[in-house]
N, C-alpha and C positions, 0 to 999 in steps of 0.2 A: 504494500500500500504506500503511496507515496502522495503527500497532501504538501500544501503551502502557504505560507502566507500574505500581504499585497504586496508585498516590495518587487519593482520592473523585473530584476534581474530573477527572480523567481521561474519563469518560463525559463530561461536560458540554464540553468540549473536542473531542470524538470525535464527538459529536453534533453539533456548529457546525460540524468539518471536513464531515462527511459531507453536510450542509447544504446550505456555499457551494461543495463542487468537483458536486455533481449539478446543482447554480443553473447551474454552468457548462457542461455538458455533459458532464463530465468522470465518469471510473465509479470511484469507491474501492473497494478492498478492504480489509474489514476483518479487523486481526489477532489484535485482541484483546490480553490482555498479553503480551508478547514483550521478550525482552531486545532493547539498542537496534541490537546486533551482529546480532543475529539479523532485525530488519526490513531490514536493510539489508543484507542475505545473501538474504531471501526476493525484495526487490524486484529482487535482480539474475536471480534462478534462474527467478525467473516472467516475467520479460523488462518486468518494469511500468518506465513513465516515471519515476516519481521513488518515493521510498520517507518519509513522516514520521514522526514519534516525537515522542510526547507525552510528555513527561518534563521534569521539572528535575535529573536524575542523582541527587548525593549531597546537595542541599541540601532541608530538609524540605517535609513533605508539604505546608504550605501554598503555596508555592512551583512552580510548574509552566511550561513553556513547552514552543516545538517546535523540533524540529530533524530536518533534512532533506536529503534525500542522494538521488544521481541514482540510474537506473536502471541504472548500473553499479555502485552498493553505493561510492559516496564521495562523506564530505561537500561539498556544496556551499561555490563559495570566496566571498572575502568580498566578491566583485564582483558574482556571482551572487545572493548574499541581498540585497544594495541593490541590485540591479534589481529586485527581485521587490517590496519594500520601498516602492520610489520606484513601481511601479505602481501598488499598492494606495492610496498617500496620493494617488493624481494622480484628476484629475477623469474620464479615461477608461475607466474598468474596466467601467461598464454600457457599453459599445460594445462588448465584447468576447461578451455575455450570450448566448447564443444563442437561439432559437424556442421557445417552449415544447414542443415535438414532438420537440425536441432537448435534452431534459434528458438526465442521465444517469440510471444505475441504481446503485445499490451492494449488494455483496455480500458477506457473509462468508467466508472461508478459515477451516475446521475442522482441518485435518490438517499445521500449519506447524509445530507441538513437533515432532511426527515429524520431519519434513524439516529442522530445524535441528538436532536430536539425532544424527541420521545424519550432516551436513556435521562436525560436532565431531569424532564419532567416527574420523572418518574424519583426523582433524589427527592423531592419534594413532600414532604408532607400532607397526605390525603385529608387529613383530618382539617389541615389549616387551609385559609383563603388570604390570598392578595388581592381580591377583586377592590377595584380601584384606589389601587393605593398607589399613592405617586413615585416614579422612580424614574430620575435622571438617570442615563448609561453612559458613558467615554470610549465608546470602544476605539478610540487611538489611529483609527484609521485602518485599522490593522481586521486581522483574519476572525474577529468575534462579529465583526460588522452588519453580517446577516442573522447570522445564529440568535446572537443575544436578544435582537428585538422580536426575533420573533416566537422566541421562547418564554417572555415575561409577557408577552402580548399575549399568547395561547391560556397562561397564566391567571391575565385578566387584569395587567398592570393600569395603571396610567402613565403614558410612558411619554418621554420628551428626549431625545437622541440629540448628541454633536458627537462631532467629530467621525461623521459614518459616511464621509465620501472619499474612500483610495483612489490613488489616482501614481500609486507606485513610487511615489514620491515623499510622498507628506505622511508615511507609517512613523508613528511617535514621535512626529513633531508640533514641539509644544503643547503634547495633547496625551494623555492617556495615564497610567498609573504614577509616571515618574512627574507630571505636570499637571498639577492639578486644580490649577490658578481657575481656569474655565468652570470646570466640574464646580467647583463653590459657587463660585456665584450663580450657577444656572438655580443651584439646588434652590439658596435662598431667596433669588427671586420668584421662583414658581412656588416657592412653601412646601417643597416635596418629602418625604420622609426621611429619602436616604439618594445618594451620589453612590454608583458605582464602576469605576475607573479599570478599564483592562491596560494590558500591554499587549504588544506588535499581534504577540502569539498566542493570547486569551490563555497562560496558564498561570498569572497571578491575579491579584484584586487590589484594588484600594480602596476601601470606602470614604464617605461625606459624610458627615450626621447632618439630622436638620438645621441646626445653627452653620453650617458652612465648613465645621473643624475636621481635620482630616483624619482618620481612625487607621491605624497602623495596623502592620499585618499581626504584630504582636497580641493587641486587642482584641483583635477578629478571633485570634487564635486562642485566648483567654475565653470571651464567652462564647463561642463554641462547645469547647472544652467543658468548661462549667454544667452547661444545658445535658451535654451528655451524660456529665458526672449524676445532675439530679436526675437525669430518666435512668439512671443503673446501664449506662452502655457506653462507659470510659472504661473499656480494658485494660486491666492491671494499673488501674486507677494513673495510669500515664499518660503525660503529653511532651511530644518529641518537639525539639525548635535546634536552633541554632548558638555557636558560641557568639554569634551580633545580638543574640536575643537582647532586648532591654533587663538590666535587672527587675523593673518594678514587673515582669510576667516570673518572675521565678518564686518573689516574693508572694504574690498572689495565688501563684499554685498551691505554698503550704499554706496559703492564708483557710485558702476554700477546698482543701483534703484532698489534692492529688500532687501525682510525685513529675518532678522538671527532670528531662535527661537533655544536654544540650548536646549535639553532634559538629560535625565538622559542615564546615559552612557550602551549602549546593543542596538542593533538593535531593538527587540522589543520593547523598549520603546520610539525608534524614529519612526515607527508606530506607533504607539499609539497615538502622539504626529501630526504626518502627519496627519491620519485620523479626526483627535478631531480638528486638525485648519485649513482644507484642503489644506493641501499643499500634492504637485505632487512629490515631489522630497527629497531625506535625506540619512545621511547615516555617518558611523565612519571616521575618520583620519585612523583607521587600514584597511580600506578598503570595508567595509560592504555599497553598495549603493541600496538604493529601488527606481525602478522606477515606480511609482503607474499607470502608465499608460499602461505599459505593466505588472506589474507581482503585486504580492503579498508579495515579499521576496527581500533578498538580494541577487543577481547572479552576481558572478566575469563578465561571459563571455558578459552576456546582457549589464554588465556598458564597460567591453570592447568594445564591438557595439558601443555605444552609443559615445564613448570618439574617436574612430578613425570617426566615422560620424561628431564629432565637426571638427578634425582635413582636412577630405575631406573640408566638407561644406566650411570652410573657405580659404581652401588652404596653411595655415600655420603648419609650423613645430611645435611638441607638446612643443618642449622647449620656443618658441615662448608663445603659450596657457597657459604655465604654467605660465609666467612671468605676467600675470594677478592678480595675488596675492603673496604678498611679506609674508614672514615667517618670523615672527618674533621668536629668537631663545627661543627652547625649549629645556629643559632638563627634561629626565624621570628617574627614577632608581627604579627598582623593588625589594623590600625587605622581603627575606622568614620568614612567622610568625608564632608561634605556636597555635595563637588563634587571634580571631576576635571582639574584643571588640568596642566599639561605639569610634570612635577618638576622639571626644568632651568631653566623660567621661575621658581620660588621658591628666590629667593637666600636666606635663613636655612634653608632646606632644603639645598640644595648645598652651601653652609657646610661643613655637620657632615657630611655623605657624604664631602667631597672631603679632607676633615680626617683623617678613620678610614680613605680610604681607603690616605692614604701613610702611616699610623702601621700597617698592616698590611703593605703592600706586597705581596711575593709570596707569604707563609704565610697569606692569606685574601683573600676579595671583601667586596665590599657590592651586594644586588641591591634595588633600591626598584621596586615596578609594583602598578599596577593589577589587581583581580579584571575580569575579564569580566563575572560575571554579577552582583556585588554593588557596592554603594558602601562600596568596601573598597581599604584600599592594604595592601599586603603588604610588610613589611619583612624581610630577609630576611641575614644575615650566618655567614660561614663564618670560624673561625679555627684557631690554635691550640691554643687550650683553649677547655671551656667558659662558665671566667670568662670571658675577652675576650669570645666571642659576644657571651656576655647579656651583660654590660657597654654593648659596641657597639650593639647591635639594642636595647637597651632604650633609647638614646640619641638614637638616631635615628627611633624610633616615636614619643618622647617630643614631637620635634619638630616633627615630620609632624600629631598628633594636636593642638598650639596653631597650627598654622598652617590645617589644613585640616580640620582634625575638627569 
């Protein structure tokens, strides 16, 4: 199965896969643009071998890559991509070519909105109603752009869209989870209950509250959490996050009786992490939530279900929901580097980390790591105020940026 999201250069990509897996004998389905939760839901239902997704998520439209997931709808680990990796660079792969009698075929799939708009619906609570309840959407330009409206519509929303015309160009510019300047104000000018913000690739979320404030993945991920725990269906009474997590969610898990496991920072390996200590539930502060009970992946739209059914169920406004976990202030600052050496190996670096970190002690961290997909280091500092933060994090960005920048 091979799906995508609006960015131009996506055909051109689509066209090369389609290419080299028929070279191989092998028969793609095409899905066309599809959110990345959603190929990777269609490649488990339709029983295909593996499922791909052309997309670079939230980073701009010039920016593209793949990412791929078995035929059971989860992504591939990172042992898996370097085998497949070290195939391709090795001198073997035409031995593998088959006859030419033995190409493949590829085909389109027409009817996978349907069949992903039904699986959603169906995340949703029979019991509960959103008929007319207001809900601004951001879907960013990007690959939720048909799905989501017509999923909350089928729903019975009242629903008000920006940012829903691609054009191959304008995917996550100035618009969608990471920008969410728009999304406020639409919400509080129309009175709506709740703003909700995708990225490129529809598999994270950001919410609005009705006052305009933005609700963090952390939040989302707290009453979630919560709601599970009171209906008796938080497994092994855990909820998986990340080491970005804010402190104030770790706080509020012992606050409200279940246990914080933090993993290493990438949705993947908060899978991994769910899986290995059976918990039901997990997911980034950037918005990435898996709900093991319904899916295999991260899906914006599905943790959107899921966070307006907290907000029915209980009858409370989300600003309300959110006030279940207090933030303690953090400051981030991303600094562009030419190379990616082990931070532990550069001592004027360690310096000033290990400097701040005992002048904070236990009223804050210091988190320093690498982006995945950018030549980028992420500094990252939690304190007691927001002086300290930035104080801190601008000090040790400052660092990072004459040593490695």
């Amino acid at each position: 199965m091979i799906g995508k999201d609006t960015r131009i250069s996506g055909y051109m990509l689509e066209s090369s896969l389609e290419s080299g897996i028929t070279s191989m004998g092998g028969n793609p389905y095409l899905l066309g643009v599809l959110p990345t939760p959603g190929i990777a839901y269609i490649a488990q239902s339709m029983r295909a071998h593996a499922g791909i997704v052309i997309s670079a998520s939230h980073n701009p439209y010039q920016d593209n890559g793949i990412k791929l997931f078995s035929g059971q709808g989860f992504k591939l680990s990172d042992e898996q991509e370097e085998a497949i990796e070290d195939l391709m660079l090795s001198n073997t792969l035409h031995t593998l070519a088959p006859p030419a009698k033995d190409m493949g075929h590829a085909f389109r799939v027409w009817d996978v909105h349907g069949r992903y708009i039904v699986f959603l619906k169906n995340t949703f609570p029979r019991d509960l109603s959103i008929e007319g309840m207001k809900i601004v959407l951001d879907t960013a330009n990007g690959a939720t752009y048909k799905v989501a409206r017509e999923t909350f519509w089928e729903l019975g929303a009242d629903l008000q869209i920006i940012h829903d015309e691609p054009n191959g160009i304008n995917i996550n510019d100035n618009c969608g989870s990471q920008h969410t300047q728009d999304l406020r104000k639409r919400v509080v000018e129309s009175g709506a209950a709740i703003g909700l913000a995708f990225d490129g690739d529809g598999d994270r979320l950001i919410a609005v509250d009705e006052k305009g404030q933005e609700i963090t993945g952390d939040q989302i991920l707290l009453i979630c959490a919560r709601i599970l725990k009171e209906q008796g269906k938080l497994k092994n009474d855990l909820l998986v996050s990340t080491v970005m997590s804010n402190l104030g969610l770790r706080v509020a898990c012992k606050k409200y009786g279940f246990k914080h496991h933090a993993s290493q920072v990438g949705d993947r390996y908060v899978l991994e992490d769910m899986l290995k200590l059976g918990g039901v539930i997990g997911g980034e502060e950037s918005g990435h939530m898996i709900f093991l009970d319904h899916h295999t992946t991260g899906d914006g739209i599905l943790t959107a279900l899921q966070l307006i059914a907290a907000m029915v169920r209980t009858g409370k406004p989300l600003s309300e929901l959110a006030g279940w976990m207090d933030i303690y202030p953090q400051k981030l600052i991303n600094v562009d580097v030419k190379s990616k050496p082990d931070i532990s190996a550069v001592p004027q670096i360690m310096e000033v980390i290990d400097r701040i970190e005992k002048e904070l002690g236990e009223e804050g961290r210091v988190l320093v790591r690498y982006s995945g997909t950018q030549n980028m280091c992420r500094v990252m500092v939690e304190g007691p105020s927001e002086t300290v933060t930035e104080t801190y994090c601008r000090e040790i960005a400052d660092i990072v940026k004459k040593s490695i920048g």
